[in-house]
MARVOPA-430844 format. One line per field, with one value per residue (C-alpha): x, y, z; residue number from 0; residue in three letters. Coordinates in steps of 0.1 Angstrom, whole numbers, plus 5000, padded with zeros to 4 digits. Example, Ala and Ser with C-alpha at 12.3 -4.5 7.8 and 13.67 -1.06 7.14 Angstrom:
BEGIN
c1 c(5123; 5137) .
c2 c(4955; 4989) .
c3 c(5078; 5071) .
pos c(0; 1) .
code c(ALA; SER) .
***
This chain:
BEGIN
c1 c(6181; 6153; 6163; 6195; 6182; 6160; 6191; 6204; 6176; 6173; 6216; 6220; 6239; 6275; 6262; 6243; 6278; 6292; 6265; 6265; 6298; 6292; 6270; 6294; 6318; 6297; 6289; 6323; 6317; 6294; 6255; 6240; 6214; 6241; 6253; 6290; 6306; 6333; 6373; 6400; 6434; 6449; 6419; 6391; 6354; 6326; 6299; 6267; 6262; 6226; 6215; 6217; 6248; 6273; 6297; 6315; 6335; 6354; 6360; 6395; 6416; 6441; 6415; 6399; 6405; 6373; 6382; 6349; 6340; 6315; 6279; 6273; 6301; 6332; 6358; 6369; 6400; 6412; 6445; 6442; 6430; 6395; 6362; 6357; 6324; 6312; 6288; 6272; 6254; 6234; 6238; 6218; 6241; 6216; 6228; 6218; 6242; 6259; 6276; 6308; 6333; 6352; 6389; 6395; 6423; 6425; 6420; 6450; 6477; 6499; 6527; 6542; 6578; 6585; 6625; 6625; 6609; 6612; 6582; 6581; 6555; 6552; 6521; 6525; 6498; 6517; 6551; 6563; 6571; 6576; 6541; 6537; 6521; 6514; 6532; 6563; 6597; 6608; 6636; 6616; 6592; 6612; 6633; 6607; 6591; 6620; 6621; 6582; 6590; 6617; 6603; 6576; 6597; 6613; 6582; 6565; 6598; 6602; 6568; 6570; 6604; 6580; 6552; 6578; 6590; 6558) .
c2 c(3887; 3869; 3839; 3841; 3849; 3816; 3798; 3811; 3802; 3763; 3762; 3775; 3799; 3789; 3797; 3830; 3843; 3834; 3850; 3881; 3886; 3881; 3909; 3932; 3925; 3928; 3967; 3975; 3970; 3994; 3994; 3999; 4024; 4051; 4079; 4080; 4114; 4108; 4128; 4120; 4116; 4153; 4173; 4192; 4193; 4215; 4201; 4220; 4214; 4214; 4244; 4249; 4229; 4239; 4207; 4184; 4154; 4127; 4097; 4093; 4124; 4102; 4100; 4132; 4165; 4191; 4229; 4248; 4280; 4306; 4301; 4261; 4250; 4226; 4220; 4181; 4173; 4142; 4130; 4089; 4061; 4045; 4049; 4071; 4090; 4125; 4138; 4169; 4181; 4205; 4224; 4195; 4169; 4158; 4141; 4164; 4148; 4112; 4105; 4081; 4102; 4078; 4089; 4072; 4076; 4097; 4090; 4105; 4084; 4073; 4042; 4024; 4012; 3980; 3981; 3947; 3962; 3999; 4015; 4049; 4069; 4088; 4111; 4109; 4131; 4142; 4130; 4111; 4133; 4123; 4119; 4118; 4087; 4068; 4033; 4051; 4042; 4066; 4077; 4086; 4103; 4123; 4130; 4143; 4161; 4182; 4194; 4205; 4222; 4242; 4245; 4264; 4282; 4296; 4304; 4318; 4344; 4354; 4362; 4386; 4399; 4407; 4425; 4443; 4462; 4477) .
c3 c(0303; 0318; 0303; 0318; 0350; 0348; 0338; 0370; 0394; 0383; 0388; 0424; 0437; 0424; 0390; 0399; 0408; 0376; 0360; 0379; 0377; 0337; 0339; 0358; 0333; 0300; 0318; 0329; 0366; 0369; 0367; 0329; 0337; 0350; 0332; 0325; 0318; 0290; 0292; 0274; 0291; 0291; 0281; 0300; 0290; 0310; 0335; 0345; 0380; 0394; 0410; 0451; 0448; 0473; 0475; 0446; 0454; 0432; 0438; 0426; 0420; 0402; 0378; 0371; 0384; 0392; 0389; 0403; 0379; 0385; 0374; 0386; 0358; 0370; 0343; 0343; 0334; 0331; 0347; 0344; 0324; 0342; 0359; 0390; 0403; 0406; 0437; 0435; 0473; 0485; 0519; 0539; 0524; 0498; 0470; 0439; 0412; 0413; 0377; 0365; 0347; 0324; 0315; 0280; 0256; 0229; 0191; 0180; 0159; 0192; 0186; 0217; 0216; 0235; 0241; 0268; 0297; 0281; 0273; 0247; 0239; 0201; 0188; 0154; 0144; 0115; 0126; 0156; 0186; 0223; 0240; 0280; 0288; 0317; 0318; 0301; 0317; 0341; 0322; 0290; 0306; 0332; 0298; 0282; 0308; 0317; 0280; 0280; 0308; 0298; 0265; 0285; 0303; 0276; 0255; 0287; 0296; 0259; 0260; 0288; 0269; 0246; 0261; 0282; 0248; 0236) .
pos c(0; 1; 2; 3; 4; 5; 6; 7; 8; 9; 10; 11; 12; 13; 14; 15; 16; 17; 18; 19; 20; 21; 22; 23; 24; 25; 26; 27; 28; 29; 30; 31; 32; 33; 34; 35; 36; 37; 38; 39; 40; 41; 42; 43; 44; 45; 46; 47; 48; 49; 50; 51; 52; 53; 54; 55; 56; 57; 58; 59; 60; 61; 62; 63; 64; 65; 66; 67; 68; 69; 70; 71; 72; 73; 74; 75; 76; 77; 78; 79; 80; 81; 82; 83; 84; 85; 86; 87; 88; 89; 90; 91; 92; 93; 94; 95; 96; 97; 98; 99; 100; 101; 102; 103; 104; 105; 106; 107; 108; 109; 110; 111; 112; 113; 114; 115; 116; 117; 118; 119; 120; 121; 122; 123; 124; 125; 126; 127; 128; 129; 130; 131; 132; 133; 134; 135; 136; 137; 138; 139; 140; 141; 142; 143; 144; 145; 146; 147; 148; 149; 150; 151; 152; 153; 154; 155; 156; 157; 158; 159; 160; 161; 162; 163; 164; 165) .
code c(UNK; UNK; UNK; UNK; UNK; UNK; UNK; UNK; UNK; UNK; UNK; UNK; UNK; UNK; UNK; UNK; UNK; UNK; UNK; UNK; UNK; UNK; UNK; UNK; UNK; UNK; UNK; UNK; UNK; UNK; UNK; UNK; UNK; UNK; UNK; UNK; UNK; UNK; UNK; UNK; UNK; UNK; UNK; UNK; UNK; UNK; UNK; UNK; UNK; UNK; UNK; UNK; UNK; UNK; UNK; UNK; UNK; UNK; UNK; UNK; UNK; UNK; UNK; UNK; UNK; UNK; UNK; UNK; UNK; UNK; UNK; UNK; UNK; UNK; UNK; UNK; UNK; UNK; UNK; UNK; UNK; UNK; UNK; UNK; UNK; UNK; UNK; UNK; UNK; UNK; UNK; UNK; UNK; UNK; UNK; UNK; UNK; UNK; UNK; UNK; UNK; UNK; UNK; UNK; UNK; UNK; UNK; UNK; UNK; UNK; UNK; UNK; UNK; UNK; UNK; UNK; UNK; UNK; UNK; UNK; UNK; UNK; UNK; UNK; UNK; UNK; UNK; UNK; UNK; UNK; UNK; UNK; UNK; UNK; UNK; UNK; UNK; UNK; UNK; UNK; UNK; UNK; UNK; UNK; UNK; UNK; UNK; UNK; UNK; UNK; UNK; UNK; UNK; UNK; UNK; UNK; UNK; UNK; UNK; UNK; UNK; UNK; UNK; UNK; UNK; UNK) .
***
């Protein structure tokens, strides 16, 4: 690194933006020292906030949701693919907490289908079923959202059938 920055120094400034932006892009756009909370797409993991917290904002809401429990937790959930930030305050507006919250894919078995411009999302984790992505065409997705749904309502109503009979 020092090297590089030497490099840097002798070439001017043009070059010193090429390197910097090198750097940014080596880290992801975002500085190598901070911490990055992991999610995958579609699944929830728990934070501990720090104590005498009292407000918690994210950056992008499109990218993960924060549901506040009792006893200083959040569950994070993530709702988008990418890099957004977490800030924990206290009363005074103090910052107690600042932390990226990555949304990532997940490492299950998932095949796209590329029909032209169509785009079709399968888990096959054993066998190929329809999978809610984002970047899915419209149709597919609205398709196969409308039959989660209803598959839920109808789990969701026979299960009250069934608790209504004991």
């Amino acid at each position: 690194m020092i090297a590089l920055v030497q490099h840097v120094y002798r070439r001017g400034r043009l070059h010193y933006a090429l390197a910097l932006l090198a750097v940014l892009i080596a880290s992801g756009g975002r500085p190598a020292m901070a911490d990055t909370f992991a999610v995958i797409l579609d699944q929830a993991k728990v934070l501990k906030l720090p104590e005498r917290t009292t407000t918690v904002v994210v950056g992008n809401p499109l990218i993960a949701d924060i549901s506040l429990q009792s006893g200083g937790m959040i569950v994070v959930t993530g709702k988008g693919y990418g890099v957004t930030n977490l800030i924990a305050l206290d009363t005074r507006g103090n910052t107690l907490l600042e932390q990226f919250i990555e949304v990532q894919g997940s490492s299950e078995h998932i095949v796209i289908v590329h029909r032209g411009i169509e785009r079709e999302s399968y888990s096959c984790t054993p066998q190929c079923e329809r999978r809610l992505m984002l970047g899915d065409t419209p149709a597919f997705f609205d398709s196969a959202l409308l039959q989660a749904g209803r598959r839920d309502s109808q789990a969701q109503s026979s299960g009250s059938n069934q608790s209504g009979r004991q």
